[in-house]
N, C-alpha and C positions, 0 to 999 in steps of 0.2 A: 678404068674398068667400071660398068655401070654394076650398081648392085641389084640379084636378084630379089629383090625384098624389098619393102618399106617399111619402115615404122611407125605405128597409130597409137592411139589410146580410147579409150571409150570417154567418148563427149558429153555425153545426156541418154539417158533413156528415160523414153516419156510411155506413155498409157495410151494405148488405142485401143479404137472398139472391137478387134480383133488380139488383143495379145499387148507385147510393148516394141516399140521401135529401138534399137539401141543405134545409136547414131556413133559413129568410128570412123576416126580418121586423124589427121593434122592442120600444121595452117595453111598445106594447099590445098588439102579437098577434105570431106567429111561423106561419108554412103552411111546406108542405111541397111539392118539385118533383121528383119523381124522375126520375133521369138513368142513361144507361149506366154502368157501372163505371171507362172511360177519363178519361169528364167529369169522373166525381166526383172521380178521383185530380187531376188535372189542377188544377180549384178547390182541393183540398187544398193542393195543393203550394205555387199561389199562395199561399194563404190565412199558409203559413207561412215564406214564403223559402224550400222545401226544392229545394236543386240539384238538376239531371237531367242525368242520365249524356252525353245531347244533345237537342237542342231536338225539340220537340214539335207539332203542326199550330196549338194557339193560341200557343206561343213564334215559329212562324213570321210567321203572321199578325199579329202585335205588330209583328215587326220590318217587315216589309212596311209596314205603316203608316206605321213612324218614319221608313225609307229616303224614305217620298214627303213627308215634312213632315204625316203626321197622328195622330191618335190618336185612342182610343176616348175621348168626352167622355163618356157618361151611356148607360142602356142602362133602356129603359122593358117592363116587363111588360103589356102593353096591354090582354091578352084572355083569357078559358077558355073551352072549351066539351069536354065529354064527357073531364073529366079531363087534357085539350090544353091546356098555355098557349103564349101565343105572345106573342111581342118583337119590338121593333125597337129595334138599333144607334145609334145616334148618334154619326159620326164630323165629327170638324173639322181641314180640311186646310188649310194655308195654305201659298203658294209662296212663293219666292225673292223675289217682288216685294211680298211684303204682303197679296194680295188669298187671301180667306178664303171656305171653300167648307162649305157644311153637308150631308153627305149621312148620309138616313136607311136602312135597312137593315132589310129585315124577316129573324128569323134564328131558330134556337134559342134559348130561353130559356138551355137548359144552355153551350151556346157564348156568348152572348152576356153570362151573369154571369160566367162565365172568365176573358173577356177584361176583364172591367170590374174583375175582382179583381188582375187582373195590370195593368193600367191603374193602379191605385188611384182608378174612377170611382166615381160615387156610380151608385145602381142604384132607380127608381121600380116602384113597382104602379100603374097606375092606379085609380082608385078604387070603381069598380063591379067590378075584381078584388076588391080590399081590402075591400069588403063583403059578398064572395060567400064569401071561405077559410074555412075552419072552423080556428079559431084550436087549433094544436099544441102551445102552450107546453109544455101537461103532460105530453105524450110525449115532444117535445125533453129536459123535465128530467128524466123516469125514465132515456131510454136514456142520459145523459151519467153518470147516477148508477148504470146500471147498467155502463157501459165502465167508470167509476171505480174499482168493484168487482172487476169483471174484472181492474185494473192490479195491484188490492192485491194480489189471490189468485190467482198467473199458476199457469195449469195446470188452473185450474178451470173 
């Protein structure tokens, strides 16, 4: 049985002149989501433990979640159309008594792998996404080799 879904992670996201790239994928393919320059800092930050002076609209909404007994479980990239992906959320609430509530969440991709990075959830493509990307590895490894370079020779 083929599975509807893949599983990714966020590889890098880098700084462009328009916003950030966040590059996602695995080691057969790796696409590309461009997002504002807020989100991408934001996933950065996740991505590395880096503290914030004070919490942030998805540090908010984290805790909002935790206050009510939920969290971000999984976060599926579902769809594209004209260069647009789009997501839904996956949260899991459970109350005081035990009983366990699933609500889905149609959202930003860029808000939605945020929050799944700061969750530590795991994060899907669906699969007729996964068949549509044009696979970025090559460019993810040029610009990492070329930030590299940039670290060696600062000022260049």
């Amino acid at each position: 049985m083929e599975k509807s879904v893949v599983e990714v992670e966020v590889r890098n996201v880098l700084a462009t002149s328009a916003g950030s790239a966040v590059f996602i994928g695995n080691e057969e393919k790796v696409f590309v989501i461009y997002v504002d320059h807020a989100v991408g800092s934001a996933i950065n930050m996740f991505l590395h433990g880096t503290p914030k002076p004070r919490p942030q609209t998805h540090d908010l909404f984290g805790d909002v979640l935790t206050s009510l007994g939920a969290h971000v479980d999984r976060v599926v990239i579902n769809d594209f159309s004209d260069t647009v992906y789009y997501a839904r959320l996956i949260i899991v609430a459970e109350n005081e008594l035990g009983d366990r509530k699933i609500v889905e969440i149609d959202a930003r991709p860029s808000d939605s792998i945020a929050l799944a990075v700061q969750a530590e959830a795991p994060i899907f493509v669906a699969n007729h996404v996964w068949e549509a990307v044009e696979d970025m590895s090559i460019v993810l490894k040029k610009m990492e080799e070329s930030a590299d370079e940039d670290d060696n020779f600062p000022g260049m």
